[in-house]
C-alpha positions in Angstrom: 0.0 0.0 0.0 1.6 3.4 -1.1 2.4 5.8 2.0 1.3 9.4 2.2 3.2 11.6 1.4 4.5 14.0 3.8 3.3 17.2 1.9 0.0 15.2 2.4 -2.7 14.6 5.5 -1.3 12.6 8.1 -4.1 11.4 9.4 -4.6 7.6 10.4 -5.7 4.9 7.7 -9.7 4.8 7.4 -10.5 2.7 10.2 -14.2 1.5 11.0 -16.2 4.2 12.7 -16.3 4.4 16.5 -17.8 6.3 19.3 -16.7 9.8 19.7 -15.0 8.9 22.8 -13.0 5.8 21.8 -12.2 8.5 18.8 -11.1 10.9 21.2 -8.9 8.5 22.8 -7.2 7.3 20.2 -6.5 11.0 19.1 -4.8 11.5 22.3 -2.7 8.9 21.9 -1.5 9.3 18.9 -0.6 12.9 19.8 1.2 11.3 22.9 3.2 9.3 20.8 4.1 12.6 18.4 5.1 14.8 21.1 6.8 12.2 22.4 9.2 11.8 19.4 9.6 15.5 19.3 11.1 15.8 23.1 13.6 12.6 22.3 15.2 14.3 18.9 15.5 16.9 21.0 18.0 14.8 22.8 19.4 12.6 20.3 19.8 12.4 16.8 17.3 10.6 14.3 19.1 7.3 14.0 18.6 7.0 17.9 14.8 7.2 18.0 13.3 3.8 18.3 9.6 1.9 18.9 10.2 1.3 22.1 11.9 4.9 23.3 9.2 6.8 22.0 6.8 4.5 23.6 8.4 4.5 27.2 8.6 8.2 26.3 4.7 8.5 26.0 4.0 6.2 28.7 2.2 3.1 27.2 2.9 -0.1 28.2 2.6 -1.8 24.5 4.8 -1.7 21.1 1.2 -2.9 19.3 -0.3 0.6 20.4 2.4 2.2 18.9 2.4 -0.1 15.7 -1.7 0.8 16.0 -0.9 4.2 15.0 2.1 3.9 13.3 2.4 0.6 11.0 5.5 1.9 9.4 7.5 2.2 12.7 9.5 5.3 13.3 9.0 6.7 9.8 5.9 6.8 9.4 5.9 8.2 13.0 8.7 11.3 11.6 6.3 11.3 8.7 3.5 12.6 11.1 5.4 14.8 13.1 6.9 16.8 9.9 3.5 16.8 8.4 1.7 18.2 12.0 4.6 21.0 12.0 5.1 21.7 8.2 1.8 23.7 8.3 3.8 26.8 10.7 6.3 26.8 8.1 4.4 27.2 5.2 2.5 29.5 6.7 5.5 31.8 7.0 6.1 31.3 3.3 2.9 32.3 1.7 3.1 35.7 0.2 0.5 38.5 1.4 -1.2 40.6 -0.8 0.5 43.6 -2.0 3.5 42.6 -0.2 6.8 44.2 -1.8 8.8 41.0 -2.9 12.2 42.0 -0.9 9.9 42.6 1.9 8.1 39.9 0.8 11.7 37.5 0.7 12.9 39.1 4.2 9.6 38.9 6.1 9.2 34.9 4.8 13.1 33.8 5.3 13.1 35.3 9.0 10.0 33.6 9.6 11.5 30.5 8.1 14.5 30.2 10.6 12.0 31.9 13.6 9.6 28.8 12.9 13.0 26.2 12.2 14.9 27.4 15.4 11.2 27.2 17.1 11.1 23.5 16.0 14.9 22.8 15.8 14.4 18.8 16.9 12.0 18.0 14.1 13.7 19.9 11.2 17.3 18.8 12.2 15.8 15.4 11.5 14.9 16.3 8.1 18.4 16.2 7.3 19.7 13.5 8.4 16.4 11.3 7.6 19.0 8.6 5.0 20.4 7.7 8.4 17.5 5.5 8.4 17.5 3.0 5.8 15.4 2.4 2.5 12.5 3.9 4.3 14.2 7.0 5.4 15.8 7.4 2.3 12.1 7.5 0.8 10.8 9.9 2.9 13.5 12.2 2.3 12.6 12.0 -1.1 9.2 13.4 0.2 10.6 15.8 2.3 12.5 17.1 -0.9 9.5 17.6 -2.7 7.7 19.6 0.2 11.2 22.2 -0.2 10.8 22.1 -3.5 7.6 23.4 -3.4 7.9 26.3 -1.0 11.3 27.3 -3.1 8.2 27.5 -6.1 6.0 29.4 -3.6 8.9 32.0 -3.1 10.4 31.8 -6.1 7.2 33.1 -8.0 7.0 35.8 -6.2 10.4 37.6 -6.6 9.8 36.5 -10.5 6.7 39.0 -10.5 9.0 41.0 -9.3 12.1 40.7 -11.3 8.9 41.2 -14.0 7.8 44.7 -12.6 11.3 46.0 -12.8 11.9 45.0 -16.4 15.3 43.1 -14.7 15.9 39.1 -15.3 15.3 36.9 -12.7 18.5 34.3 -12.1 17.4 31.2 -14.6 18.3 28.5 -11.9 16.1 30.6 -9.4 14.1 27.6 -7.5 17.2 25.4 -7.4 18.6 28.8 -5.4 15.6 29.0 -3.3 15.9 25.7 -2.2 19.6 25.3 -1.8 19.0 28.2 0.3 16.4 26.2 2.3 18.7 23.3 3.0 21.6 25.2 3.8 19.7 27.6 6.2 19.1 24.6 8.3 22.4 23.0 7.8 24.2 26.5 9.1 21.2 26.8 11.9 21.9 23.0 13.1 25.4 23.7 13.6 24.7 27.2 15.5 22.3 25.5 17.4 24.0 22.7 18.7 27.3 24.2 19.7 26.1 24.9 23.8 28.5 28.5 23.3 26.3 30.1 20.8 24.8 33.2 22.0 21.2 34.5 21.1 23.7 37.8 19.7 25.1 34.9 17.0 21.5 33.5 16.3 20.3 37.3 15.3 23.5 37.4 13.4 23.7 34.7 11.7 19.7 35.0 10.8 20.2 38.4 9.0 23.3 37.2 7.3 21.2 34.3 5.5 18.7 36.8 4.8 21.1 39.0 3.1 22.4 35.9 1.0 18.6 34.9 0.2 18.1 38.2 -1.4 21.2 38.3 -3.0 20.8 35.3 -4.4 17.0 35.9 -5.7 18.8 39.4 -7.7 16.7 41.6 -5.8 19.4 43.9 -3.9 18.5 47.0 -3.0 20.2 49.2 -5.9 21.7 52.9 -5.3 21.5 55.6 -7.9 24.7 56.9 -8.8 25.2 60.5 -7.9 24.5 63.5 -10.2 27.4 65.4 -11.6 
């Protein structure tokens, strides 16, 4: 049976209809289990998350109510997780209307590494998701195709732009957008999990992507050359 996507709803296989309250429960479980993950890859890396931490973690006594929820082990339990958090950061991406595109680029790339260093655990995992076999391998092939998509979402926008000016846009402009994705969280990863960093270096280091977002997009601010 094909898995969901991670782009996709997340929510459990169609299962028989129950009472409201057994619905409930099982709702609250599952979320158990979720938040669960989250706190231990905020401990560990991915490769270190297993059935039976995540359970212990949650506080149920079985692996089959885990495998209940989660039939696909610990990816399809990461698959969950990233599609239950994705929404925050998509969120930040989506253009408003009127919106300058450099304000437009700044506003959504500081919101992007706001909502990443907000969620640091789950979207460290993101990059390290072949750590885990054929079936992490697949759903970072998923996970690649949500990026892609939000470098289309902001990419679009600063073409408009690049449209209103009368000025070329970079022809390799998505695959800039969402190198720029990846990287971001590569640089932030590293920041983040040195225990010296300072919330002075975060700031920093924050505005410096955003500067090399913009830069890379072609839409620097320009300065007209004096008179005379």
């Amino acid at each position: 049976m094909p898995r969901p996507p991670v782009g996709a709803d997340s929510a459990s296989p169609a299962q028989p209809e129950r009472a409201p309250h057994v619905h409930r429960r099982l709702e609250r479980t599952r979320a158990r289990l979720v938040a669960a993950a989250e706190e231990l890859l905020g401990e560990a890396p991915v490769a270190r998350l297993t059935v039976t931490a995540v359970t212990d973690r949650a506080g149920l006594r079985s692996r089959k109510t885990f495998y209940s929820h989660f039939p696909d082990g610990v990816c399809g339990l990461l698959r969950a997780l990233i599609a239950a958090r994705r929404e925050e950061m998509r969120e930040v991406i989506r253009p408003a209307p009127g919106e300058p595109a450099e304000d437009y680029l700044r506003r959504s790339a500081m919101g992007v590494l706001d909502t990443w260093r907000g969620r640091a655990p789950v979207w460290r995992a993101t990059l390290h998701l072949d750590q885990l076999g054929p079936q992490g391998a697949a759903l970072e092939r998923e996970w690649s195709a949500v990026l892609r998509s939000w470098a289309e979402v902001m990419s679009a926008r600063v073409r408009e732009a690049h449209t209103e000016r009368g000025t070329p846009a970079p022809a390799n402009l998505e695959a800039r957008v969402g190198a720029w994705l990846t990287g971001a969280g590569f640089v932030l990863s590293r920041l983040l999990s040195s225990p010296e960093h300072t919330p002075a270096e975060e700031a920093a280091t924050a505005a410096a992507l955003v500067d090399t977002l913009v830069a890379a997009c072609g839409l620097e601010h320009t300065t007209a050359a004096p008179a005379g």
